[in-house]
Each structure stands twice: as structure tokens, then as C-alpha cells.
C-alpha positions as CSV (number, residue, x, y, z in Angstrom):
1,X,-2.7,3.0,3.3
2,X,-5.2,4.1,1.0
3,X,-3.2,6.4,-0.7
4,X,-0.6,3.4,-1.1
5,X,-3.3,1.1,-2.7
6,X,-4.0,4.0,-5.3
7,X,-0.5,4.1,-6.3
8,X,-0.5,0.7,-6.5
9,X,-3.5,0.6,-8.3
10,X,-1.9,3.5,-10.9
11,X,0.9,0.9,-11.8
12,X,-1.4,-1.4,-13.4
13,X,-0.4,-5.0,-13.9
14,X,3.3,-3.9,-15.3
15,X,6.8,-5.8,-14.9
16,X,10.2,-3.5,-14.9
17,X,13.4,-1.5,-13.1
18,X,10.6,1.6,-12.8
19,X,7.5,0.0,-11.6
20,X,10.4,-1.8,-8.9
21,X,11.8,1.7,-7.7
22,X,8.6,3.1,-7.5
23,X,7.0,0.2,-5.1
24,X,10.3,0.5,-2.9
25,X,9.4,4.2,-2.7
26,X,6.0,3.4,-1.3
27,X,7.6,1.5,1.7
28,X,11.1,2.7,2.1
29,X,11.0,4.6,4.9
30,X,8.7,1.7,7.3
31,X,11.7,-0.6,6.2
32,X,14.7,1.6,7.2
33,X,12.7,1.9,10.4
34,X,12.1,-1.7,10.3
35,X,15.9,-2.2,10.0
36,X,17.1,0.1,12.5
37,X,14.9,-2.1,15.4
38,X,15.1,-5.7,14.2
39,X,19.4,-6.2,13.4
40,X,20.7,-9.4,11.7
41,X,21.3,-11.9,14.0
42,X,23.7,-14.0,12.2
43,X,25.1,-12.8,8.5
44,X,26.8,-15.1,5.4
45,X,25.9,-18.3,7.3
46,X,27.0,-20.8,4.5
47,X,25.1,-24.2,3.6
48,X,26.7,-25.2,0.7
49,X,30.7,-24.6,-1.5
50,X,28.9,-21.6,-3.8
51,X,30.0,-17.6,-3.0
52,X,25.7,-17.5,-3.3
53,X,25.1,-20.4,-0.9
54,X,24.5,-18.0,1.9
55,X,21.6,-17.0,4.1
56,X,21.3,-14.3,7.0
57,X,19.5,-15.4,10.1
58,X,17.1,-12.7,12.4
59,X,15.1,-13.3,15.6
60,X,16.6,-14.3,19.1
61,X,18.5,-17.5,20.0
62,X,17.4,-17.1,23.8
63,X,13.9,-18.0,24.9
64,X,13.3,-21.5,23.7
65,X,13.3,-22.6,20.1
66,X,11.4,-20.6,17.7
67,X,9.4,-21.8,14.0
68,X,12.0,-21.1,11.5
69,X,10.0,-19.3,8.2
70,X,13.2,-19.9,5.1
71,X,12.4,-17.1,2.8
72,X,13.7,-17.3,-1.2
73,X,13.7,-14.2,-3.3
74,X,12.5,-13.2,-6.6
75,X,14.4,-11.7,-9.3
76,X,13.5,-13.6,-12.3
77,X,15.5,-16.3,-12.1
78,X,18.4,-13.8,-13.1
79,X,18.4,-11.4,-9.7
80,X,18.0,-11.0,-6.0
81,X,19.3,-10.9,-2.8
82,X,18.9,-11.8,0.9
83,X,19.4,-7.8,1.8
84,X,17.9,-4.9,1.4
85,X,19.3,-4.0,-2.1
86,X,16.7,-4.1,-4.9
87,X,13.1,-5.9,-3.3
88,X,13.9,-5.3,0.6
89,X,14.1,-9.3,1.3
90,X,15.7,-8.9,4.6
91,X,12.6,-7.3,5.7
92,X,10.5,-10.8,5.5
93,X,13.2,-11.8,8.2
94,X,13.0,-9.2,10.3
95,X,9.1,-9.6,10.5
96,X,9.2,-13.0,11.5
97,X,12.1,-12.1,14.0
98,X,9.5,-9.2,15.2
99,X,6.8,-12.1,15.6
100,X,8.9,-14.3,17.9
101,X,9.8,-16.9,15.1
102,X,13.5,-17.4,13.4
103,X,13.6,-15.6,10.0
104,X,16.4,-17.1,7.4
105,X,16.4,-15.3,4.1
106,X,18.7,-17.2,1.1
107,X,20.5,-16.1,-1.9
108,X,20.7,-19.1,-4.5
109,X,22.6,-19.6,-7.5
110,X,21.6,-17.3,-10.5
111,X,20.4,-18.2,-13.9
112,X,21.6,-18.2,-16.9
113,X,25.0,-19.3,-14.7
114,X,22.7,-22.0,-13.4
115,X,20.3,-23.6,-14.9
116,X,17.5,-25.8,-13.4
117,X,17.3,-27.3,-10.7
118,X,20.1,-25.2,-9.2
119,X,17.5,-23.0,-7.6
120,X,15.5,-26.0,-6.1
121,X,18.8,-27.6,-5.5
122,X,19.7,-24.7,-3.2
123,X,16.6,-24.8,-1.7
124,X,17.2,-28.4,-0.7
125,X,20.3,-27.5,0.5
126,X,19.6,-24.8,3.0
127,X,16.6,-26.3,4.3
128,X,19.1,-29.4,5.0
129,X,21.6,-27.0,6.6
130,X,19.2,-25.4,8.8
131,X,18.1,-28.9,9.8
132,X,21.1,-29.2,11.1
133,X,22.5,-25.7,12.6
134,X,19.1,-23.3,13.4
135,X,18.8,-25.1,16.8
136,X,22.2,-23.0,17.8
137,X,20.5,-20.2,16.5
138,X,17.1,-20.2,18.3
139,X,15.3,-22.1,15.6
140,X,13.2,-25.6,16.1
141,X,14.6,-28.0,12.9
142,X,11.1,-29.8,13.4
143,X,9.1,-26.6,12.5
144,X,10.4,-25.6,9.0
145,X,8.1,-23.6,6.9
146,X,9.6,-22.5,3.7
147,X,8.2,-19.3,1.5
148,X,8.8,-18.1,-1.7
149,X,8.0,-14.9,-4.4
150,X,7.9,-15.0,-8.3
151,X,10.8,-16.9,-8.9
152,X,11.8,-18.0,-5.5
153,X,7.8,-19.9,-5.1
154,X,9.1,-21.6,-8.7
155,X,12.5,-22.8,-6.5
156,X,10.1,-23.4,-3.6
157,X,7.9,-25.5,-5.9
158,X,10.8,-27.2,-7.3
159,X,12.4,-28.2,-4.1
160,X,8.8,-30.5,-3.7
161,X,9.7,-32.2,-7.1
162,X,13.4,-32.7,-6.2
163,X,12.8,-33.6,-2.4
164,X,10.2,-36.7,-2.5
165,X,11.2,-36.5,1.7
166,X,9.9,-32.9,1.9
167,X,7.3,-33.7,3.9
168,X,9.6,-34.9,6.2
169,X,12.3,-31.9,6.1
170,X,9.5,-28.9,6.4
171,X,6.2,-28.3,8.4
172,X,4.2,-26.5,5.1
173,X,5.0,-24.2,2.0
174,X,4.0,-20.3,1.6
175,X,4.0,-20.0,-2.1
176,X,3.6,-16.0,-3.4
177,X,3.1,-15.0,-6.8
178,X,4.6,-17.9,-8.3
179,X,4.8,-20.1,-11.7
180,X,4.2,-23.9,-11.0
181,X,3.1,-25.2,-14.6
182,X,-0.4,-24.2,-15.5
183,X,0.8,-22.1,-18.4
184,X,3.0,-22.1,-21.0
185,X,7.2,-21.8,-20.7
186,X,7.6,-17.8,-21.5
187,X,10.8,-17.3,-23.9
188,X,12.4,-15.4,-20.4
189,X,11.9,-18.8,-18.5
190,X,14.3,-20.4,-20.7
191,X,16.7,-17.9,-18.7
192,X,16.9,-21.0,-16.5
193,X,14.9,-23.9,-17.9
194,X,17.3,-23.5,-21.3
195,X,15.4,-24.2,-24.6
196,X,14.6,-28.3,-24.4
197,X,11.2,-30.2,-23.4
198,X,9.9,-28.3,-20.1
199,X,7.4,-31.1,-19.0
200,X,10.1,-33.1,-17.2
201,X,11.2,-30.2,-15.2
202,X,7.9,-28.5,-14.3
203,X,7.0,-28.9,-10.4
204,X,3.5,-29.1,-11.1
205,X,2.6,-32.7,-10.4
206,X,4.3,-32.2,-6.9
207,X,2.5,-28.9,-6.1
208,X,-0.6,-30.0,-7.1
209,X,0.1,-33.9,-5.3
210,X,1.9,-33.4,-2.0
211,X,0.1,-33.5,1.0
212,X,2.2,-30.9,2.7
213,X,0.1,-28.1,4.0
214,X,0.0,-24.9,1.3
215,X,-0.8,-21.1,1.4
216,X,-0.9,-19.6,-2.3
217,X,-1.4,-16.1,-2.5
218,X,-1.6,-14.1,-5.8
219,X,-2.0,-10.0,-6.0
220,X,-4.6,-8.2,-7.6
221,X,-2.3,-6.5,-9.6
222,X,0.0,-9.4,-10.6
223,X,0.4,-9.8,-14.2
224,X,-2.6,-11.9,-15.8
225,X,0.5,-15.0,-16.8
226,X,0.5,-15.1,-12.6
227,X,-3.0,-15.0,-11.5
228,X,-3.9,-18.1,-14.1
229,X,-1.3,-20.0,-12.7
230,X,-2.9,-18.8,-9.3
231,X,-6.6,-20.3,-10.4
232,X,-5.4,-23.1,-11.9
233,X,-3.2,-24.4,-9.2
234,X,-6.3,-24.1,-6.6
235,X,-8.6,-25.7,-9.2
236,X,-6.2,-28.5,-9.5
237,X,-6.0,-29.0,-5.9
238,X,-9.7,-28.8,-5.6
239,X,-10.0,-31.7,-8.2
240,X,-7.0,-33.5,-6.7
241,X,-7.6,-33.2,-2.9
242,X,-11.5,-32.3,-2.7
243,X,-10.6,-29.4,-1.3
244,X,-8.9,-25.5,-2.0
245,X,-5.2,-25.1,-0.8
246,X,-5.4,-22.4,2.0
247,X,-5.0,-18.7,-0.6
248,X,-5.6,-15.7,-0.4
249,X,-6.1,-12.6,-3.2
250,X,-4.2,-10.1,-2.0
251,X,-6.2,-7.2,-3.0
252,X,-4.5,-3.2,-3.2
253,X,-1.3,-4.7,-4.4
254,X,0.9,-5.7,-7.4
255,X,3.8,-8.7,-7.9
256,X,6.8,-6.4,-6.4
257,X,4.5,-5.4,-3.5
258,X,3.5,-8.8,-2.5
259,X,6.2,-9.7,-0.7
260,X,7.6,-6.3,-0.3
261,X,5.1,-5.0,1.9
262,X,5.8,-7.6,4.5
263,X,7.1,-6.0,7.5
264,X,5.1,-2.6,7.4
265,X,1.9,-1.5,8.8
266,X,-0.1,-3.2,6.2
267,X,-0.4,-6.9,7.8
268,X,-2.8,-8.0,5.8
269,X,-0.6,-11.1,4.3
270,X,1.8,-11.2,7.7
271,X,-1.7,-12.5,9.4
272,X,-2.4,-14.9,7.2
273,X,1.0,-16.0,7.3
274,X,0.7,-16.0,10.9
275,X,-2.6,-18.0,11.0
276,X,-1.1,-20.2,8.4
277,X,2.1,-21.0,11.0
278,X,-0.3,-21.1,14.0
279,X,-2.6,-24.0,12.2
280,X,0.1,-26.0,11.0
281,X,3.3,-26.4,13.7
């Protein structure tokens, strides 16, 4: 593991296709293992009319009903999937299968296709599907917890602005390297915010308002942009609340690891996760 916090480590704090391929290298063979012990338990389920309005299902139906952890994917607002192709999202799945929960992992609606809120929207939408169909599945409706990376925490956080009734439809919110609001639009953002006044469409107020139960994590290695929006989201809890959100600095690793990692011998972040799901359902 050491050796994989070095590389890490090596990569600095940059973005791109070859900082990607070399962090898949660095876990590629624990998640083919992964893969080959934890199989998709139901694939394509649909919650909504779009050919991306699909999620992939992992853990067993039998054995009473299960917490349900909704996963969304990163890709910067642009790319992503639920599989294994590009970040190994099906892997978050198959840990949560491997600790006894229900693991759904989404694909959403792609910018600059779909602009905001189609990726909140989606996240609305498969948290109302599951609602309604995880129970045939092995899942509990009443014990949603919903997590996101990068881009997907942004959906995550914009599913709380969209959703006034979130607190209602999900149990608490696992939100990874994400962008709530603290800083300033990027020119990529406007991939999927578009070019007009981003104030009205920034989750922020509801991140830093709602009273459902939080876990923000940021990497050591995440790019500076990432860990302000990181400090400034706890600070603004703190001020709001009287109290830090539940985080957690996730040291030895960069934004692609951060979720990446998940499902490998490092279970550093699964535990927390775990503690997180233990404390709140």
C-alpha cells in the first residue's frame, strides 16, 4: 500500500486521460478480482424514458432487506459510466454488496446534451425509482443513502436543491471530491451550467442548510479548486449548524483514487463509509 501512496503521491494534484490510466493501473488487478467474486445482480434496470436512465443493482435479494448506498459517477459533467469502463464505478457496488448492503450505481444524462439540472434531475429520478422497486431486489426504500464523486457529489448536491422532500426520500448523503459553490464557475463547468448567471443554479444554500446527515471527504491530492470547496463547505456548516459535517481528508490519495480505490484492500474510506451507514439508518 505504501508503494501505492508513493505513486500516488508522484502524480501530484493533476487532472487528465494519463493521470486516469495510471490510477486504474494501481488497482486493476484487486478490481478484476473484485469482479470475478461479487457478479451484478440485476443490469440496465431503467427509472426513467432516457437510453442513460439506467442503473445496475449488486448484493443479495434473500436475507431480509438490505441499506441501499445509490452511487453517481464522475466524468466531468461530460463522461462516466456505471461499469467498469474508464473509473471502475461498478466496484463501489460490489463493495457494498460485499458488506451485506444493496449497491445501485447510475449512469445520468451527459452534458453538453444536458444541461443543468439534468444530472440532479436523474438523481431525483432514480432515488424515486428505487423507492419504489429495491424492496424486490433486497433493498429497504426507508434506508436510502445516496454518494457521489467530482461531478456526481455536484448531481448529489443538486438533487438537495431540486428535492426540498429529500430528507424524506434518503437516510444521508456521502459527498466525495465535489463542487457545491464555494468557488468560482470554471469555463469547463459551463460544459453543463451553460454561460448565464450561476447563483440560481448553485446547490450551495441546500448543502450547507439541510439537516440531512453528511460525510464530505476530500483527497490529499485533489486539485487545490476541490479541497477549498472541501474547507469552505465544513466552515460553512460550522457557522450554520454549530457544528462540522462528519469529513474526512483522505490522505495517500488523489481525485481519480478517491473513489476508485473503494473495493480494494485499502478500506480506509469503505470504514468511514461504513461508520457513516452504521450511525445514521
Amino acid at each position: 500500500m505504501n508503494t501505492t501512496r508513493h505513486s500516488i503521491a508522484a502524480m501530484g494534484q493533476d487532472l487528465g486521460p494519463d493521470v486516469l490510466e495510471a490510477c486504474r493501473q494501481l488497482f486493476g488487478a484487486e478490481q478484476e478480482a473484485l469482479a470475478q467474486t461479487v457478479p451484478v445482480a440485476a443490469r440496465d434496470l431503467a427509472y426513467g424514458p432516457h437510453e442513460r436512465h439506467r442503473l445496475d443493482l449488486y448484493g443479495a435479494a434473500e436475507g431480509g432487506l438490505k441499506p441501499v448506498l445509490l452511487f453517481v459517477h464522475g466524468g466531468g459533467f461530460v463522461l462516466g459510466d456505471k461499469g467498469d469502463s474508464g473509473w471502475p464505478n461498478a466496484a463501489v457496488g460490489r463493495m457494498a454488496a460485499q458488506r451485506g448492503w444493496i449497491g445501485a450505481v447510475m449512469n445520468y444524462r451527459l452534458a453538453p446534451d444536458h444541461l443543468w439540472p439534468a444530472g440532479s434531475e436523474d438523481v431525483a429520478a432514480a432515488v424515486d425509482y428505487l423507492r419504489g422497486a429495491v424492496a424486490e431486489h433486497g433493498g429497504d426504500p426507508e434506508r436510502i443513502v445516496v454518494m457521489g464523486t467530482s461531478a456526481g457529489a455536484v448531481h448529489v448536491s443538486g438533487f438537495l436543491k431540486l428535492r426540498p422532500d429529500h430528507a424524506s426520500l434518503v437516510r444521508g448523503a456521502v459527498l466525495l471530491s465535489g463542487l457545491y459553490g464555494c468557488t468560482s464557475l470554471d469555463p469547463k463547468d459551463t460544459r453543463y451550467y451553460g454561460t448565464g448567471d450561476y447563483a440560481p443554479m448553485s446547490p450551495w444554500d441546500a448543502v450547507v442548510e439541510t439537516a440531512l446527515p453528511l460525510l464530505v471527504a476530500c483527497a490529499q491530492h485533489d486539485p487545490a479548486r476541490f479541497q477549498a470547496e472541501f474547507l469552505g463547505l465544513v466552515q460553512a456548516r460550522l457557522a450554520r449548524h454549530g457544528t462540522m459535517p462528519r469529513s474526512v481528508l483522505m490522505p495517500g490519495h488523489n481525485h481519480y483514487t478517491m473513489a476508485m480505490h473503494l473495493g480494494t484492500s485499502d478500506r480506509r474510506l469503505e470504514e468511514e463509509i461504513a461508520a457513516f451507514l452504521e450511525d445514521i439508518l
